[in-house]
N, C-alpha and C positions, 0 to 999 in steps of 0.2 A: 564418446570416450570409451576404453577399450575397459571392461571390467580391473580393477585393480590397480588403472595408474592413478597415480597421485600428480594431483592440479596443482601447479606453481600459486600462490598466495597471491601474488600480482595479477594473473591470469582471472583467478576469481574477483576477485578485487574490480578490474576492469571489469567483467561483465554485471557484476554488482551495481557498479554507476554508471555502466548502458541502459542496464533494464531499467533500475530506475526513472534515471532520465527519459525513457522512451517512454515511460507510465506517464509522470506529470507531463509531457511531453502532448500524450492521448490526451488526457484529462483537462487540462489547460485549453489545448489546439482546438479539442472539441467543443467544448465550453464557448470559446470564441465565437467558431463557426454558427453554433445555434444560435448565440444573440445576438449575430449577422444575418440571420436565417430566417429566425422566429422572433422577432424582435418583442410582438406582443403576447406573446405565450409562453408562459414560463413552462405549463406543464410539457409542452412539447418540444422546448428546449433541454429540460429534464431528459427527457427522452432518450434526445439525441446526442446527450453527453454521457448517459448510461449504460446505453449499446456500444458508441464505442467503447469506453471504458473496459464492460465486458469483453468483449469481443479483443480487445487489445491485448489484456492482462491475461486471458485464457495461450494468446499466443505467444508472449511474452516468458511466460512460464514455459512452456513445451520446451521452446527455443533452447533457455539457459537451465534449463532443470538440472541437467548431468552435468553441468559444468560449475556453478557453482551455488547449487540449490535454489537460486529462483526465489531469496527472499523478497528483494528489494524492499525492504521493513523492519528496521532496528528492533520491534518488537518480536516480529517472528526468527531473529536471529539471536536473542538473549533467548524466547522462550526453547529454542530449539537446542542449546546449552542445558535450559534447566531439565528438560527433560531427558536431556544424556548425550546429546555428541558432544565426540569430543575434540571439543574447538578450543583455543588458550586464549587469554586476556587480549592478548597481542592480537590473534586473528579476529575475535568480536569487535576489537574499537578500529582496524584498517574496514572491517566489513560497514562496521556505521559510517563511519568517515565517507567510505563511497557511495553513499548508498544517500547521504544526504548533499555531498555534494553535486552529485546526479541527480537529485530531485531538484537542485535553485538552476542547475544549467538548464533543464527539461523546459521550467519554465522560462530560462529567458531563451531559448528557443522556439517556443510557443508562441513569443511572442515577437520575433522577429518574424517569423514564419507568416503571421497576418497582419506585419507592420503597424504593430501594438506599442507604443511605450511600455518598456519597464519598467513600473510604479511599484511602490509598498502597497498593497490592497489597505480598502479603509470597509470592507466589508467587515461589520460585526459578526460572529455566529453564537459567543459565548453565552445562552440562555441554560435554565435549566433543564430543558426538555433537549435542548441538546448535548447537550455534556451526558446527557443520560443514556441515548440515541448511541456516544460514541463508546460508551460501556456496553452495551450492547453488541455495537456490529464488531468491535473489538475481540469480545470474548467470541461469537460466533466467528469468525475467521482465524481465530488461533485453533478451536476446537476442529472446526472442517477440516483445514490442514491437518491437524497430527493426531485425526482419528482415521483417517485415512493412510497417513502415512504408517499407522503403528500396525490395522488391517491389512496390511499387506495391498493397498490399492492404491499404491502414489502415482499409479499413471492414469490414473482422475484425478489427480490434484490440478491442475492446469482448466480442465473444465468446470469443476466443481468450485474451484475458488471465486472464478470470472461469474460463476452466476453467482455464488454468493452476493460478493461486491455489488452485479447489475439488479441482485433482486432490494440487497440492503440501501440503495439508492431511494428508492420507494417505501421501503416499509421502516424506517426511520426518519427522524426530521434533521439529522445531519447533514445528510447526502451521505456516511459512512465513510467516515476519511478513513478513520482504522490504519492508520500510519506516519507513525513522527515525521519521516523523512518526504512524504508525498504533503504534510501537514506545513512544515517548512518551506518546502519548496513554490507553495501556493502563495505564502507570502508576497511573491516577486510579482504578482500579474494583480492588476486591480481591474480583473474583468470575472463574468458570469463564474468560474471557478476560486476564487481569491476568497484570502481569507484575513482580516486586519492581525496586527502581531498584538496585540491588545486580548485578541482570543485562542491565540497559541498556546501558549502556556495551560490553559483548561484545559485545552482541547489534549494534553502531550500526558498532561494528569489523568485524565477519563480515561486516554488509550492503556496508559499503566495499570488501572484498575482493572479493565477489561482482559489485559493480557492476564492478569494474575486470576481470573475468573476461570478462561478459559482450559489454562494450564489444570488449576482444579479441577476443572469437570472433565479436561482429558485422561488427567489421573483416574480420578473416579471411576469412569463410564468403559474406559480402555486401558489400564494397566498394564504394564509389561513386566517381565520378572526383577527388573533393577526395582521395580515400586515396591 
């Protein structure tokens, strides 16, 4: 995009429920493939829904960044309001809209793609250790983002985020959904990635609490003169 135009609402909008889509899309599709793959090994299935993950989400972002900031995450597009752009009512709920309707396509793309039924997962995850896990990778991925972005280094955001997510995969017991609309969208596959709707709701609560952590400690740690 050429310095100073201004992106039609629609324009962002679609690339909002591409990226998305293409994210649960990875996550889903890969999730599949490994318990096709690795059918006895979880940790290595792990793995290999990780990397891609990462590796997806790092290019995912590059792609749409200039066009229309590369949320794909109702959380990172409310916290990205609270910390001062300036976005209206109207463009925040067309940005969520897309962004979660592009995460239940993703998955039932995923799932067409490895002639999967599209099922409601009856996968539980809602424990305490995990709802914990998603406060956690929550707040660490609000803060990478917009300590970066406020540093003047937004062109690490794109690799910095993917390893976040690939490393939070491991170093929590969630798997680090860290996103309403990718958290939604998992609903639709009741395979290795799927998550039952029984623990969505926790899961959407944790992520809130999380986003609200990180916004704090981006304030804190990284200030800007509006703070």
């Amino acid at each position: 995009m050429r310095a100073g135009q201004v992106v039609p609402l629609w324009r962002r909008a679609a690339a909002e429920a591409l990226g998305t889509g293409m994210l649960v899309a990875i996550v889903v599709g890969s999730g599949i493939a490994a318990q096709q793959l690795s059918p006895r090994d979880t940790g290595l299935m792990l793995l290999e829904n990780s990397l891609a993950t990462a590796l997806g989400l790092s290019v995912l972002i590059a792609v749409f960044q200039r066009l229309s900031g590369a949320h794909f995450n109702p959380i990172v597009t409310i916290a990205d309001r609270v910390l001062g752009a300036r976005r209206s009512a109207a463009e925040i709920a067309v940005y969520i809209a897309a962004q979660i309707a592009g995460g239940i396509g993703g998955a039932v793309l995923a799932n067409a793609m490895f002639e999967v039924p599209t099922r409601i997962s009856t996968t539980d995850r809602a424990t305490a250790g995990h709802l914990l896990a998603e406060v956690v990778a929550t707040a660490g991925l609000i803060m990478v983002i917009f300590a970066l972005v406020r540093s003047g280094r937004s062109s690490v955001v794109a690799p910095a985020v993917g390893a976040h997510i690939g490393a939070a995969y491991w170093f929590t017991s969630s798997t680090s959904f860290a996103n309403p609309a990718v958290t939604i969208g998992r609903i639709f596959t009741d395979t290795f990635a799927g998550i039952a709707p029984t623990s969505t709701l926790p899961f959407l609560g944790a992520q809130i609490i999380g986003a609200a952590i990180g916004v704090a400690l981006t304030v804190l740690l990284f200030p800007s003169r509006k703070d």
